[in-house]
PyMOL Python script that loads the backbone (N, CA, C, O; Angstrom):
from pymol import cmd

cmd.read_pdbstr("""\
ATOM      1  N   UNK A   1     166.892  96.876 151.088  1.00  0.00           N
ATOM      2  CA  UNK A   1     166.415  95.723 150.303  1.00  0.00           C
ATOM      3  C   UNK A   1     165.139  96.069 149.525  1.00  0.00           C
ATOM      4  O   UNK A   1     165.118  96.003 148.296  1.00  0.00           O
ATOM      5  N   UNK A   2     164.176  96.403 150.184  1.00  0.00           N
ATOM      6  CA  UNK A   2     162.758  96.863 149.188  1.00  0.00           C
ATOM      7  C   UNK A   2     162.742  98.037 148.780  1.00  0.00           C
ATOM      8  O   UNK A   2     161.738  98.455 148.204  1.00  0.00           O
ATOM      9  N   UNK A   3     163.728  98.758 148.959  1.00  0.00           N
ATOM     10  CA  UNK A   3     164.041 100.320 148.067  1.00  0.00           C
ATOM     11  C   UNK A   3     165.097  99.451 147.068  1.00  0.00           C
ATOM     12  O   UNK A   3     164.763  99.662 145.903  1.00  0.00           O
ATOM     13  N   UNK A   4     166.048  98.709 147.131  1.00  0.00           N
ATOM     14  CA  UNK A   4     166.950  98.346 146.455  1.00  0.00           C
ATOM     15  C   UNK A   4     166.085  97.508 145.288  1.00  0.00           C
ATOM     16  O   UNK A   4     166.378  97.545 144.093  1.00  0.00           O
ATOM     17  N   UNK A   5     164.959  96.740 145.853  1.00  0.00           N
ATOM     18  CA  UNK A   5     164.174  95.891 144.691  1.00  0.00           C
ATOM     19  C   UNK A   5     163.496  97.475 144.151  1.00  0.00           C
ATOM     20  O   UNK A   5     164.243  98.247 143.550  1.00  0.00           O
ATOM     21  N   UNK A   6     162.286  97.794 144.379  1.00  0.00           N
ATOM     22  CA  UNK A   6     161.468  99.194 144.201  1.00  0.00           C
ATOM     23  C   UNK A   6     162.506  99.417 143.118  1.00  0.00           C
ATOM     24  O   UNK A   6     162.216  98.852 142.064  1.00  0.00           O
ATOM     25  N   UNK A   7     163.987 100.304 143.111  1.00  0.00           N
ATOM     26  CA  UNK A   7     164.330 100.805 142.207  1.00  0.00           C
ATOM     27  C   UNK A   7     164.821 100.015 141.114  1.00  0.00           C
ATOM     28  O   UNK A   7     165.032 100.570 140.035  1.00  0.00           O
ATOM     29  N   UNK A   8     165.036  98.745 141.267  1.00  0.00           N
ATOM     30  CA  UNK A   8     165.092  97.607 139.803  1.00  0.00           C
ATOM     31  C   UNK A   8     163.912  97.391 139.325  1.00  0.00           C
ATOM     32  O   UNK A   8     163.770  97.244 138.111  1.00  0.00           O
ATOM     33  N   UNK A   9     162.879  97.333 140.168  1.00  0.00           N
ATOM     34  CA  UNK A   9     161.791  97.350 139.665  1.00  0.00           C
ATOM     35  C   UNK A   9     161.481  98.309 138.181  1.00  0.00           C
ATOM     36  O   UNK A   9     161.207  98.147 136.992  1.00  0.00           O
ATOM     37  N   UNK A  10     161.723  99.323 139.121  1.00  0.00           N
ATOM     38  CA  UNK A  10     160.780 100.572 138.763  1.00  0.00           C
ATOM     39  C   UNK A  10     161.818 101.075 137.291  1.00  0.00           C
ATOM     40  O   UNK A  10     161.242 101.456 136.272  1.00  0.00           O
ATOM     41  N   UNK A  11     163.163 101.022 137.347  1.00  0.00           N
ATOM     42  CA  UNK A  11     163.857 100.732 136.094  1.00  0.00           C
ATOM     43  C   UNK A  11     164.295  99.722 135.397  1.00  0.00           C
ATOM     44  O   UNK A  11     165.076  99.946 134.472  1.00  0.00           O
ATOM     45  N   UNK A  12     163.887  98.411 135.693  1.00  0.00           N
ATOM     46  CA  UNK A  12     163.201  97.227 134.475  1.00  0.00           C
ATOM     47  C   UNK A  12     162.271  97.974 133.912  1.00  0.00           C
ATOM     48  O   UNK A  12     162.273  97.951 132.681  1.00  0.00           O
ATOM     49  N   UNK A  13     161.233  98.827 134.587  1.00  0.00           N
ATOM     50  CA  UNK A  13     159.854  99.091 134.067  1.00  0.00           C
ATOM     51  C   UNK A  13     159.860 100.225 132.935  1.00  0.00           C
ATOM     52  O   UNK A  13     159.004 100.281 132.052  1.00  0.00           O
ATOM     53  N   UNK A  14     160.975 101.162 133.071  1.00  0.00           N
ATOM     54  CA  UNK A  14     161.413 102.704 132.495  1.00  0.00           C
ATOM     55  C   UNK A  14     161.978 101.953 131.372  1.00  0.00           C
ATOM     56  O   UNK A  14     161.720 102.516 130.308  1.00  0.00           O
ATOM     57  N   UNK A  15     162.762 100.717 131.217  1.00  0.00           N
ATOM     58  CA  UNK A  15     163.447 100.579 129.741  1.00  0.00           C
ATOM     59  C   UNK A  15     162.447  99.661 129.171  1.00  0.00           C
ATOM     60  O   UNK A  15     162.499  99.581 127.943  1.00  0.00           O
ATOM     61  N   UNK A  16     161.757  99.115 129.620  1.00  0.00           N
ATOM     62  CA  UNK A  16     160.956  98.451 128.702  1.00  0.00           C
ATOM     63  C   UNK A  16     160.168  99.196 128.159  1.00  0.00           C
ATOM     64  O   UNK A  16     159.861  98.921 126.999  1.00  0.00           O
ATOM     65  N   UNK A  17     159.532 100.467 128.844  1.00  0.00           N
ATOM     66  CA  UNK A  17     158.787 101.180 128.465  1.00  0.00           C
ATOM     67  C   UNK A  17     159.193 101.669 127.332  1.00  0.00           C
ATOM     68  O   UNK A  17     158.693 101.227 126.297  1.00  0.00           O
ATOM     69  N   UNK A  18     160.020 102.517 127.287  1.00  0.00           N
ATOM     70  CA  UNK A  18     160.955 102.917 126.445  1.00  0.00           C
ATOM     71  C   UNK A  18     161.349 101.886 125.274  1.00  0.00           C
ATOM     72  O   UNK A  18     161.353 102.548 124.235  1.00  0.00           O
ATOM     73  N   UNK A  19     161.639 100.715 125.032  1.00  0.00           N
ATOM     74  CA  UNK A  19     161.541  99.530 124.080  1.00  0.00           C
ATOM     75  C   UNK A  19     160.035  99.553 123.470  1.00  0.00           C
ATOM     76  O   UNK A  19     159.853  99.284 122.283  1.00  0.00           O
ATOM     77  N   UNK A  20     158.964  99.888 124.343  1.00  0.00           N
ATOM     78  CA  UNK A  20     157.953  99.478 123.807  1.00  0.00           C
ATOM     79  C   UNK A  20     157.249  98.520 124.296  1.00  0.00           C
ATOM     80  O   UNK A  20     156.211  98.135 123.757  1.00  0.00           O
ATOM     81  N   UNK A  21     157.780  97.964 125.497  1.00  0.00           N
ATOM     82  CA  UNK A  21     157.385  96.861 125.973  1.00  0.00           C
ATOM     83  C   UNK A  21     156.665  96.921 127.143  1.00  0.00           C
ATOM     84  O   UNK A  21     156.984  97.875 127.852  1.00  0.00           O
ATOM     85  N   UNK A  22     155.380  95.868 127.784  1.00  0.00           N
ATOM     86  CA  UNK A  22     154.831  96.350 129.377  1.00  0.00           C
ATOM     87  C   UNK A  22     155.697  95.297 130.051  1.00  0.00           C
ATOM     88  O   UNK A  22     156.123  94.237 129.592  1.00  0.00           O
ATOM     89  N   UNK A  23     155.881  95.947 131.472  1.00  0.00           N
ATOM     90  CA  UNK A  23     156.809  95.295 132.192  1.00  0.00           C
ATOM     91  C   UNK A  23     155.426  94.883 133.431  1.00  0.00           C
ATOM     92  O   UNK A  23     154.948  95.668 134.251  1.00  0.00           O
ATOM     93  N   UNK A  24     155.078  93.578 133.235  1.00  0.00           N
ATOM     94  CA  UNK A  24     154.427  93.305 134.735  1.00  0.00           C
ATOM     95  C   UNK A  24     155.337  91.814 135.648  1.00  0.00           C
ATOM     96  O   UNK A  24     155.950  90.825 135.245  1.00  0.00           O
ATOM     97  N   UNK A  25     155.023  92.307 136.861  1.00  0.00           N
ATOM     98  CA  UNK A  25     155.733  91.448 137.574  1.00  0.00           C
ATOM     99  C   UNK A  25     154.982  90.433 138.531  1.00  0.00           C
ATOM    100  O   UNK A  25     154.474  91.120 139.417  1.00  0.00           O
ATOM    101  N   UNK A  26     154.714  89.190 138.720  1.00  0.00           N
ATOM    102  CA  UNK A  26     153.539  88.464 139.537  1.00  0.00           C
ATOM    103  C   UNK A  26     153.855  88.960 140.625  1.00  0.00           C
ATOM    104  O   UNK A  26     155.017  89.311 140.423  1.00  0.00           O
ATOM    105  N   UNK A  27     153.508  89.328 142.033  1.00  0.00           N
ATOM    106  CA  UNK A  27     153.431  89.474 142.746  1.00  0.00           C
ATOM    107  C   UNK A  27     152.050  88.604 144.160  1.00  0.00           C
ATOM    108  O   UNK A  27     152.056  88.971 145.335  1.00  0.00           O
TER     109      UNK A  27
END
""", "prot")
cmd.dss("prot")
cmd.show_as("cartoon", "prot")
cmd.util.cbc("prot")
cmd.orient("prot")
């Protein structure tokens, strides 16, 4: 589950980057 979130995370974060975009998440 928190490796399964971690890696959506962490590649939401790689394509936005890539778009150009910052990816922050509230936590």
């Amino acid at each position: 589950p928190e490796l399964a979130a971690r890696l959506e995370q962490e590649g939401y974060a790689k394509i936005a980057e890539e778009l150009g975009y910052e990816y922050h998440e509230e936590a």
